[in-house]
PyMOL Python script that loads the backbone (N, CA, C, O; Angstrom):
from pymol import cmd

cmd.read_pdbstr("""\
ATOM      1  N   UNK A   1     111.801 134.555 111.819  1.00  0.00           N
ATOM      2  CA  UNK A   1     111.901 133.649 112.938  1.00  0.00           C
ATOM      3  C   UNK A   1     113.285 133.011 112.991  1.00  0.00           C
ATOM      4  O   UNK A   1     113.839 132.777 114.065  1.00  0.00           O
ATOM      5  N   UNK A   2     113.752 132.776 111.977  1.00  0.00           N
ATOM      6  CA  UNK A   2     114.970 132.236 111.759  1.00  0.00           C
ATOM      7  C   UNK A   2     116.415 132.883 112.574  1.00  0.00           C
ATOM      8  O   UNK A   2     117.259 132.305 113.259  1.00  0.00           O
ATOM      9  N   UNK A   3     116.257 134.548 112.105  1.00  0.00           N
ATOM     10  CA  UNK A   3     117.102 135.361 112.775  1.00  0.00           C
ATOM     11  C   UNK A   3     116.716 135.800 114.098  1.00  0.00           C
ATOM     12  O   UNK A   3     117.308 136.700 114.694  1.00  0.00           O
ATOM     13  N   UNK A   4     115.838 135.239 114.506  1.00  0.00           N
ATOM     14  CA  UNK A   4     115.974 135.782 116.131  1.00  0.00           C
ATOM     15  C   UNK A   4     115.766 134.175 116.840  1.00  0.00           C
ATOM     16  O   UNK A   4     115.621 134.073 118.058  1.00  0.00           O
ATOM     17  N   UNK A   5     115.769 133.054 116.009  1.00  0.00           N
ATOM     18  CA  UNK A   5     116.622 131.807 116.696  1.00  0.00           C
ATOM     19  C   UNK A   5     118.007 132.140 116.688  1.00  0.00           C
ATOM     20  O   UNK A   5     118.554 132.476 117.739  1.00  0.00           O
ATOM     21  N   UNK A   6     118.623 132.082 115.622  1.00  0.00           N
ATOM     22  CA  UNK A   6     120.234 132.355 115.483  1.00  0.00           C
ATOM     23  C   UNK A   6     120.930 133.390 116.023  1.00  0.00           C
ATOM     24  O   UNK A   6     122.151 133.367 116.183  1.00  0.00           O
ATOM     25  N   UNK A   7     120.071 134.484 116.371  1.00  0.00           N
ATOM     26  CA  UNK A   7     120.470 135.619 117.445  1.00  0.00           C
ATOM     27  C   UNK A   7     120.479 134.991 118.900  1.00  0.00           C
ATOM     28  O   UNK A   7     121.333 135.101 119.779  1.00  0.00           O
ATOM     29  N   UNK A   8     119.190 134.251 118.896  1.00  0.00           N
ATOM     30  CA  UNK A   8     118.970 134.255 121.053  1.00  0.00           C
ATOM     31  C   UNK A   8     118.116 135.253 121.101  1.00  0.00           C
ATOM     32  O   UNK A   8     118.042 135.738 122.230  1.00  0.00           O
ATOM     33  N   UNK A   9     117.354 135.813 120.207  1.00  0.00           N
ATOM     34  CA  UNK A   9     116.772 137.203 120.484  1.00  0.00           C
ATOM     35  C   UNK A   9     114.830 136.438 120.902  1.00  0.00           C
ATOM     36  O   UNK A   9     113.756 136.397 120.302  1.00  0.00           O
ATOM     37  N   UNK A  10     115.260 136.069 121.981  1.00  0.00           N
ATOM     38  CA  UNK A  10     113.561 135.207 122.879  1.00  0.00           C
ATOM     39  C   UNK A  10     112.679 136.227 122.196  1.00  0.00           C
ATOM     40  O   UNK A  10     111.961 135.940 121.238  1.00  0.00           O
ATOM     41  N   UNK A  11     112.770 137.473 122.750  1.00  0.00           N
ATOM     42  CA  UNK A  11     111.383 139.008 122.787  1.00  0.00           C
ATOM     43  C   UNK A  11     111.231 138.413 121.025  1.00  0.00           C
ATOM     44  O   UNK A  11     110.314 137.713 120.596  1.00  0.00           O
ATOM     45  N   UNK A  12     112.188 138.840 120.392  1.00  0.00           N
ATOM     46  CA  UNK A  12     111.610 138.721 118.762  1.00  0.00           C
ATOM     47  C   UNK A  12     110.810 137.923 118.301  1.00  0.00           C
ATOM     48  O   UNK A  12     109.750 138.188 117.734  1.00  0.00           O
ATOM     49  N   UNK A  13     111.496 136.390 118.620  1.00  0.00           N
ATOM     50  CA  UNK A  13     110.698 135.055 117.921  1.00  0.00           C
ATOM     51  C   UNK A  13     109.670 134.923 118.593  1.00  0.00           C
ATOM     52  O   UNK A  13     108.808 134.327 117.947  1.00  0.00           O
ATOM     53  N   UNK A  14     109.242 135.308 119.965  1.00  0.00           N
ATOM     54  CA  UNK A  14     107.742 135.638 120.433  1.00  0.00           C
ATOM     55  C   UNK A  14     107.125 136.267 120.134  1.00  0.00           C
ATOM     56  O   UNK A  14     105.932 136.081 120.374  1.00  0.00           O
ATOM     57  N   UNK A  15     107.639 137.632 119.280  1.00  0.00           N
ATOM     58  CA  UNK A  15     106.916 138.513 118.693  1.00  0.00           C
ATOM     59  C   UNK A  15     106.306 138.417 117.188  1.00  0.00           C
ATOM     60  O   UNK A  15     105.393 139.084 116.702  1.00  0.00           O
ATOM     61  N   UNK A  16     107.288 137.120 116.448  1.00  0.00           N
ATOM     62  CA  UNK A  16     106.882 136.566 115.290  1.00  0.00           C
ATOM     63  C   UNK A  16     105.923 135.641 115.367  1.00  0.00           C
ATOM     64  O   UNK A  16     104.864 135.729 114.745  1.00  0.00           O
ATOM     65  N   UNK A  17     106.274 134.547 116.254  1.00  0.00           N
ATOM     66  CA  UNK A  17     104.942 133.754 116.628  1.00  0.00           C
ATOM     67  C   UNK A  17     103.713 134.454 116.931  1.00  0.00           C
ATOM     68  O   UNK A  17     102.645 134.059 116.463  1.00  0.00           O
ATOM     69  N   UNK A  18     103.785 135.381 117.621  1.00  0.00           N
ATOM     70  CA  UNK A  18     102.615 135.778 117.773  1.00  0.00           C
ATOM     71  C   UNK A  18     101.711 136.637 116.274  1.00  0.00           C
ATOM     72  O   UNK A  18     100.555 136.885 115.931  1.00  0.00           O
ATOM     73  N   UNK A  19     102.849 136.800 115.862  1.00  0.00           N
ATOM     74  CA  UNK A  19     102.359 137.711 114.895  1.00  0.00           C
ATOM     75  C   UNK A  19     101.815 136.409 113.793  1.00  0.00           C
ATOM     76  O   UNK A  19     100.697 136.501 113.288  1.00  0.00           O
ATOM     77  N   UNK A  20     102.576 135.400 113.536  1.00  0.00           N
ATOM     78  CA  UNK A  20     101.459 134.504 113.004  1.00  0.00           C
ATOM     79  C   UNK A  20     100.598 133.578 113.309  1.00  0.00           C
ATOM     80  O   UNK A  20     100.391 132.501 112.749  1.00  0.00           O
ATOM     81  N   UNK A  21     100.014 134.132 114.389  1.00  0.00           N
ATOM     82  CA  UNK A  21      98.503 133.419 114.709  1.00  0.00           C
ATOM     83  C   UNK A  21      97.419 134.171 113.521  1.00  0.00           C
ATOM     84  O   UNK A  21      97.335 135.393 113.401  1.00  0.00           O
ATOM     85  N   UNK A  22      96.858 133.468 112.931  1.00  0.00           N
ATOM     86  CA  UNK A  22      95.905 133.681 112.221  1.00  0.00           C
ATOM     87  C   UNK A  22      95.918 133.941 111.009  1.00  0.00           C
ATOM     88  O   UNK A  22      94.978 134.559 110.509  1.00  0.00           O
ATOM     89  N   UNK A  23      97.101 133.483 110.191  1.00  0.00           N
ATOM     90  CA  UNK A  23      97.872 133.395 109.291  1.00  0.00           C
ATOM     91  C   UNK A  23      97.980 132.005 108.359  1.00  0.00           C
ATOM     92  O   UNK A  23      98.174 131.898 107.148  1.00  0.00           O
ATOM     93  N   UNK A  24      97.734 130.753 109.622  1.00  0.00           N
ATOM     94  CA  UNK A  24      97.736 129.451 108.817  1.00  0.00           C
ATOM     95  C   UNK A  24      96.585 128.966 108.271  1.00  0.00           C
ATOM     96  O   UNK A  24      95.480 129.393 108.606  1.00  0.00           O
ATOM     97  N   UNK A  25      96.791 127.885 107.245  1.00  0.00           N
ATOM     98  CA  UNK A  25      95.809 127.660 106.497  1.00  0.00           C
ATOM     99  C   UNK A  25      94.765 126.932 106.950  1.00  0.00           C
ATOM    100  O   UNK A  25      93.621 127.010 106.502  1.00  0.00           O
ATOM    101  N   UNK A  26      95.204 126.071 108.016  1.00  0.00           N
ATOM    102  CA  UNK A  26      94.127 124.762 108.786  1.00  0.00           C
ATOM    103  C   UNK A  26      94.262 125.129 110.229  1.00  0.00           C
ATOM    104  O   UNK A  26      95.275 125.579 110.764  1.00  0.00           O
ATOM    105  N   UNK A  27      92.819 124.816 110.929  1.00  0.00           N
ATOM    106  CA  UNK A  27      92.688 125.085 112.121  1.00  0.00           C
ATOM    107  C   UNK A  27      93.973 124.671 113.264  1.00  0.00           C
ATOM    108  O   UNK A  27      94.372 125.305 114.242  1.00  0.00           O
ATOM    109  N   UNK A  28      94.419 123.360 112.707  1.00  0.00           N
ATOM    110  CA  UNK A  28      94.482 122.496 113.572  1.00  0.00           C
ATOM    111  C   UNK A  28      96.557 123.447 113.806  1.00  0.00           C
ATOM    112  O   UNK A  28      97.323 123.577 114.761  1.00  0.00           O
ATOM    113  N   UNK A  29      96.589 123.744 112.696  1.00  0.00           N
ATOM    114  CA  UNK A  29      97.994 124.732 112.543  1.00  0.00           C
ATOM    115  C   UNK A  29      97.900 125.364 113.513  1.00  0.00           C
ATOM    116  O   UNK A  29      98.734 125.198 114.404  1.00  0.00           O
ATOM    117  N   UNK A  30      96.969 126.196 113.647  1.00  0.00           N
ATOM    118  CA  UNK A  30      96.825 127.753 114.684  1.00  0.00           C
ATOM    119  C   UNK A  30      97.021 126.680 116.235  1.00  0.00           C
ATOM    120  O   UNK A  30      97.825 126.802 117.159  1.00  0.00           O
ATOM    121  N   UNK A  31      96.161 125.871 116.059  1.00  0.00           N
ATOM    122  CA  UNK A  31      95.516 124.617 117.335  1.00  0.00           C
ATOM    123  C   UNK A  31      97.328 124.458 118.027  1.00  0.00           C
ATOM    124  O   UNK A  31      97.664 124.640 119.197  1.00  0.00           O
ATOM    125  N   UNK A  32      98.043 124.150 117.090  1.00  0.00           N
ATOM    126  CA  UNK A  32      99.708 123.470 117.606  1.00  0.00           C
ATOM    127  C   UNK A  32     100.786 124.981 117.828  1.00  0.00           C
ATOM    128  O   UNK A  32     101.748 125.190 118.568  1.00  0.00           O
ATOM    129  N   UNK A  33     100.168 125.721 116.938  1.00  0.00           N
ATOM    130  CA  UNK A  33     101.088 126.840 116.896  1.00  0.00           C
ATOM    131  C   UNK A  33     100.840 127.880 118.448  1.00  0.00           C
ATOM    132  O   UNK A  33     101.675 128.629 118.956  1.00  0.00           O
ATOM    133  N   UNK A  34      99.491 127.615 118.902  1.00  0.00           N
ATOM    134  CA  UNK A  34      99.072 128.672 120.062  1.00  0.00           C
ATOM    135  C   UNK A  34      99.600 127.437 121.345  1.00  0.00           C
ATOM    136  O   UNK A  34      99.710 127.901 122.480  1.00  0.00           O
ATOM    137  N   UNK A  35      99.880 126.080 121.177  1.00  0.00           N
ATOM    138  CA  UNK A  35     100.140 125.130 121.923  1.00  0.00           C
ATOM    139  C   UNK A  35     101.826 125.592 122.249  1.00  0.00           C
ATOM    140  O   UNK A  35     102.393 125.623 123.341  1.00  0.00           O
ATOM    141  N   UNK A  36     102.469 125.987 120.638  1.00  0.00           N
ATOM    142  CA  UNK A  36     103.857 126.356 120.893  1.00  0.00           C
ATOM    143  C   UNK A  36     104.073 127.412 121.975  1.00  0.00           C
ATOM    144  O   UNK A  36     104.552 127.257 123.099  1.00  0.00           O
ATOM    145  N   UNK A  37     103.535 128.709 121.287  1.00  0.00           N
ATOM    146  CA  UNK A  37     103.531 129.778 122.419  1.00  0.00           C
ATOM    147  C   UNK A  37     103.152 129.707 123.876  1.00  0.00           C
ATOM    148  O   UNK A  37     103.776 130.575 124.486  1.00  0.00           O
ATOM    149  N   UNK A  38     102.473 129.098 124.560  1.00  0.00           N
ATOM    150  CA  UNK A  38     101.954 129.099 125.252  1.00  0.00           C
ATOM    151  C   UNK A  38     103.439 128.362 125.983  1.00  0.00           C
ATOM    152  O   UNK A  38     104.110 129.022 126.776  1.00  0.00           O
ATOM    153  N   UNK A  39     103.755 127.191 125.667  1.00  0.00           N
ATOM    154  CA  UNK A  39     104.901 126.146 126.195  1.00  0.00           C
ATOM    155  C   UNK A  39     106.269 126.771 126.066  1.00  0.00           C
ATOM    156  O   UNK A  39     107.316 126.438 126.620  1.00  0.00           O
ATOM    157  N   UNK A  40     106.063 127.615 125.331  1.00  0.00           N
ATOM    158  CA  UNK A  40     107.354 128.843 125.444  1.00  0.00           C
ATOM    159  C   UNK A  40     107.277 130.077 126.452  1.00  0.00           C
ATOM    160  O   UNK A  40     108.185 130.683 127.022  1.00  0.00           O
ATOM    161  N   UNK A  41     105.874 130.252 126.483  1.00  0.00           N
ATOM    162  CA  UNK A  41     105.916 131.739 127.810  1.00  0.00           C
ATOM    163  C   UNK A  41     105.663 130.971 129.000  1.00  0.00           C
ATOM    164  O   UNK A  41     105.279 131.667 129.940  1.00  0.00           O
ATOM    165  N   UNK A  42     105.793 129.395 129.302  1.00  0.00           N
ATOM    166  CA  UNK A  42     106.112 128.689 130.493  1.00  0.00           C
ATOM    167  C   UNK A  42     107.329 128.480 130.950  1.00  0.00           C
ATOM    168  O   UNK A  42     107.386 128.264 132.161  1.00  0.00           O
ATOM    169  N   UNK A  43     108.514 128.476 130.250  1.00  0.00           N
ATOM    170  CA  UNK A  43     109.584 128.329 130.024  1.00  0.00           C
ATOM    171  C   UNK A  43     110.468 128.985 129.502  1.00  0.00           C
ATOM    172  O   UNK A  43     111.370 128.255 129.092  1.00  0.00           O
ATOM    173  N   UNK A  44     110.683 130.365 129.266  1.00  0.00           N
ATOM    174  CA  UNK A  44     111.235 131.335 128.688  1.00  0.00           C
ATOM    175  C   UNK A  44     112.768 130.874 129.003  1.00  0.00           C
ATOM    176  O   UNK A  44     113.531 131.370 128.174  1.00  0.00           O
ATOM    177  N   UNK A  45     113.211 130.333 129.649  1.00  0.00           N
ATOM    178  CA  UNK A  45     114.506 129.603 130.001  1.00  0.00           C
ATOM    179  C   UNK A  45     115.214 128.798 128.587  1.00  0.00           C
ATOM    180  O   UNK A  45     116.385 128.735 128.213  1.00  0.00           O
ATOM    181  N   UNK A  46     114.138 128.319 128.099  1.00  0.00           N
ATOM    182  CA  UNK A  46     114.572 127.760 127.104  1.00  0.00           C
ATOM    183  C   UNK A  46     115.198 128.428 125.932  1.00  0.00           C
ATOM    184  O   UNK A  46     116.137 127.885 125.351  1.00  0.00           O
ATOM    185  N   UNK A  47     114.837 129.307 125.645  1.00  0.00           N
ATOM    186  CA  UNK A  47     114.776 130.158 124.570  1.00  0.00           C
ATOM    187  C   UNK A  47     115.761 130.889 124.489  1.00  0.00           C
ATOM    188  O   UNK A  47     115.994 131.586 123.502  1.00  0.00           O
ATOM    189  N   UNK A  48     116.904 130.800 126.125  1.00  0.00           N
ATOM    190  CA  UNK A  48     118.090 131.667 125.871  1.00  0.00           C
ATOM    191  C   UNK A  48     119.192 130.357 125.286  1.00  0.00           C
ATOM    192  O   UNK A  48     119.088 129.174 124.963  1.00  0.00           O
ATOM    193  N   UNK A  49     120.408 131.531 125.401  1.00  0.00           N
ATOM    194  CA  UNK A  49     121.420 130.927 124.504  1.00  0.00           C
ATOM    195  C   UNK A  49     122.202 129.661 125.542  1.00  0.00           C
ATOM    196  O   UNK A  49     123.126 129.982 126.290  1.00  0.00           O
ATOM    197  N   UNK A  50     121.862 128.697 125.491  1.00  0.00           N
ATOM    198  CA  UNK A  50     122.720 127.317 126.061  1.00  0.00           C
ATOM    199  C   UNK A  50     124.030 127.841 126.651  1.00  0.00           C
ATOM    200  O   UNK A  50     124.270 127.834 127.858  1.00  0.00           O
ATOM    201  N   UNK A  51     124.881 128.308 125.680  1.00  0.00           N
ATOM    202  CA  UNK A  51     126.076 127.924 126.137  1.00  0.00           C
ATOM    203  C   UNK A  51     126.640 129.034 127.159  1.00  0.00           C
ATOM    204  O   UNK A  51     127.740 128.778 127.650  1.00  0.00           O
ATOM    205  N   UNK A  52     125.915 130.425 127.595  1.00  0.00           N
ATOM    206  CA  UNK A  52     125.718 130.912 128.506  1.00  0.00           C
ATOM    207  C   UNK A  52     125.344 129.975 129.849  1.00  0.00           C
ATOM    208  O   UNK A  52     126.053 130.236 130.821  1.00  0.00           O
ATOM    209  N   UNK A  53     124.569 129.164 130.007  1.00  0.00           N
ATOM    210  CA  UNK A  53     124.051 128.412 130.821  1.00  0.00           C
ATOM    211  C   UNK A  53     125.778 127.097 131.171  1.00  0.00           C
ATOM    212  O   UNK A  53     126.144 126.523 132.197  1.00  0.00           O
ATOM    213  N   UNK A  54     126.270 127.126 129.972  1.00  0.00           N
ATOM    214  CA  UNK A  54     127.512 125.950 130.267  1.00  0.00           C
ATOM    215  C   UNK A  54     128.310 126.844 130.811  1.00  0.00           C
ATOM    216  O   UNK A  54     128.923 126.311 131.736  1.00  0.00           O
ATOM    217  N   UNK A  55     128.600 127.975 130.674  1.00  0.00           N
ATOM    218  CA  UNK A  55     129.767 128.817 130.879  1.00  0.00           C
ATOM    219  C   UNK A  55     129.608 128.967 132.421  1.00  0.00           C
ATOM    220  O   UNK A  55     130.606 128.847 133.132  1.00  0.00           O
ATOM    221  N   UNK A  56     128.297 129.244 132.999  1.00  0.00           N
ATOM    222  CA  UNK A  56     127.947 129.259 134.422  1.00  0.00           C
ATOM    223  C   UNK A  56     128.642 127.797 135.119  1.00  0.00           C
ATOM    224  O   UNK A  56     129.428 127.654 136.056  1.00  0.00           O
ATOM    225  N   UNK A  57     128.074 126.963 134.348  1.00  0.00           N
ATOM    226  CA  UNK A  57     128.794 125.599 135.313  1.00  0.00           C
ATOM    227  C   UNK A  57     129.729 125.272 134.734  1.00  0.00           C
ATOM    228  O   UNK A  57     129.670 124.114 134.322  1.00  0.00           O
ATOM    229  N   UNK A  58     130.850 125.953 134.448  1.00  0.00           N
ATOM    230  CA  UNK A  58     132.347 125.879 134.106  1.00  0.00           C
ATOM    231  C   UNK A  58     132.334 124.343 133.124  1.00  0.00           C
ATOM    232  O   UNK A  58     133.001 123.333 133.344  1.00  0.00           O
ATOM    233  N   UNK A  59     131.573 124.528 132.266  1.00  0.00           N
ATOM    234  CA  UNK A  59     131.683 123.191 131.192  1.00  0.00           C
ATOM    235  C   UNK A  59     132.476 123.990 129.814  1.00  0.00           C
ATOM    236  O   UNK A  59     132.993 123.264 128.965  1.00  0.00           O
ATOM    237  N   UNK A  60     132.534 125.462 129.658  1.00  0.00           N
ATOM    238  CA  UNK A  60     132.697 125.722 128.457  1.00  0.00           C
ATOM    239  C   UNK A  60     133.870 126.642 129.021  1.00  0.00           C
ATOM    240  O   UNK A  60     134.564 127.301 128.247  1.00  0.00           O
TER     241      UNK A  60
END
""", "prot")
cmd.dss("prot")
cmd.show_as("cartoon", "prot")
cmd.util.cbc("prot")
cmd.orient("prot")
């Protein structure tokens, strides 16, 4: 998860999250972790690289 934050690589770290659903030890883990995903495939915007987004409005 780490390397596809530090990449920008969105597809990956969705593909890790997903891959650990059902993996944690307490309900309430899975409960926040399926809360994450979910608030991430609403917003996939987020997940790209920022300073692409500054470079568009001539900040960078």
């Amino acid at each position: 998860m780490q390397k596809a934050l530090a990449s920008y690589d969105s597809q990956k770290l969705m593909t890790e999250l997903n891959s650990a659903v059902g993996t944690l030890e307490k309900e309430e883990q899975e409960e926040r972790l399926d809360q994450l995903i979910h608030q991430l495939e609403k917003y996939p915007e987020a997940l790209g690289d920022y300073r692409d987004w500054l470079k568009e409005q001539g900040i960078v």
